[in-house]
C-alpha positions as CSV (number, residue, x, y, z in Angstrom):
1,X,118.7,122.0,76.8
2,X,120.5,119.7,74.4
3,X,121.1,116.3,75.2
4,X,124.9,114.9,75.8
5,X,124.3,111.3,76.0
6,X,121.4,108.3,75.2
7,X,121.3,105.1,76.4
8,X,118.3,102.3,74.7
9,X,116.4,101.0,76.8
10,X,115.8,97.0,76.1
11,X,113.0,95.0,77.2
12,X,113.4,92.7,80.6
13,X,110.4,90.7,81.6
14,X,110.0,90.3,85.0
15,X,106.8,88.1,84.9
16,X,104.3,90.7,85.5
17,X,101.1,89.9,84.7
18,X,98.4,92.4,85.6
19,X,97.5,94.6,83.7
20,X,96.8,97.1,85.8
21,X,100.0,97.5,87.2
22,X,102.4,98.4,84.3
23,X,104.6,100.4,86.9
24,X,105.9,97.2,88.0
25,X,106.5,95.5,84.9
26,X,108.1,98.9,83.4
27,X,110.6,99.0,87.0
28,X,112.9,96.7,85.8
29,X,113.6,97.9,82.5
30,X,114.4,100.9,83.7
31,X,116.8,100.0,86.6
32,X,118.4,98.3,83.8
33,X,118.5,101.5,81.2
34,X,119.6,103.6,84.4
35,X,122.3,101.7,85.8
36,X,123.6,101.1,82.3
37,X,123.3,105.0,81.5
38,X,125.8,105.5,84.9
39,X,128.0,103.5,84.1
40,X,128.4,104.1,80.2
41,X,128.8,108.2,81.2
42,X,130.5,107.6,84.0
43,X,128.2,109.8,86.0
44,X,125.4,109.4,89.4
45,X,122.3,110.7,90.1
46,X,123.3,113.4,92.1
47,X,125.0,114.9,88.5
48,X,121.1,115.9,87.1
49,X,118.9,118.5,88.4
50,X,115.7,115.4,87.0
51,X,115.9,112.1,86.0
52,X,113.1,111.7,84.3
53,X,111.1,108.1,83.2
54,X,107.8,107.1,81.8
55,X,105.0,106.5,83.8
56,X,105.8,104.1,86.3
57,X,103.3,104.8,89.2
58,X,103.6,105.2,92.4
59,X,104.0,101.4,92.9
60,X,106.4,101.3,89.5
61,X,108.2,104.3,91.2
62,X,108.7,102.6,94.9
63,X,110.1,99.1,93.1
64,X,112.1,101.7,90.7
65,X,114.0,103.2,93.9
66,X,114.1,99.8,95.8
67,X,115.9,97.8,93.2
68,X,118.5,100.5,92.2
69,X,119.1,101.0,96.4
70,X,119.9,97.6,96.1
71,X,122.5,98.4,93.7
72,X,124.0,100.8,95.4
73,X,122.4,104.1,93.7
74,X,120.2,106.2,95.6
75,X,117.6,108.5,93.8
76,X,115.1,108.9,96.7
């Protein structure tokens, strides 16, 4: 394994407050990251066997998919 490309991530508050629930405040960040990394390397999803994040949570996980649907990229 060796890796080809990087893309930092940068912070993007979404007005999260609980605590307990970092998943959701991490989801947007990492849309963000992910959508920038596409486009950057000119690449999808479907190009990787794993695309692989912190941990978001189940919760983090379902915003995760649901914002980037709603930008057109699908990594259910």
């Amino acid at each position: 394994m060796y890796v080809c490309h990087a893309a930092p991530g940068k912070i993007i508050d979404a007005g999260i407050n609980d605590i307990n629930n970092m998943g959701a405040a991490m989801a947007p960040a990492t849309v963000d990251t992910l959508v920038r990394y596409f486009r950057a390397s000119q690449t999808l999803p479907q190009d990787y066997d794993a695309i692989v994040t912190g941990d978001l949570g189940y919760e983090g996980s379902e915003i995760l998919k649901d914002l980037l649907l709603s930008r057109g990229i699908d990594i259910r």
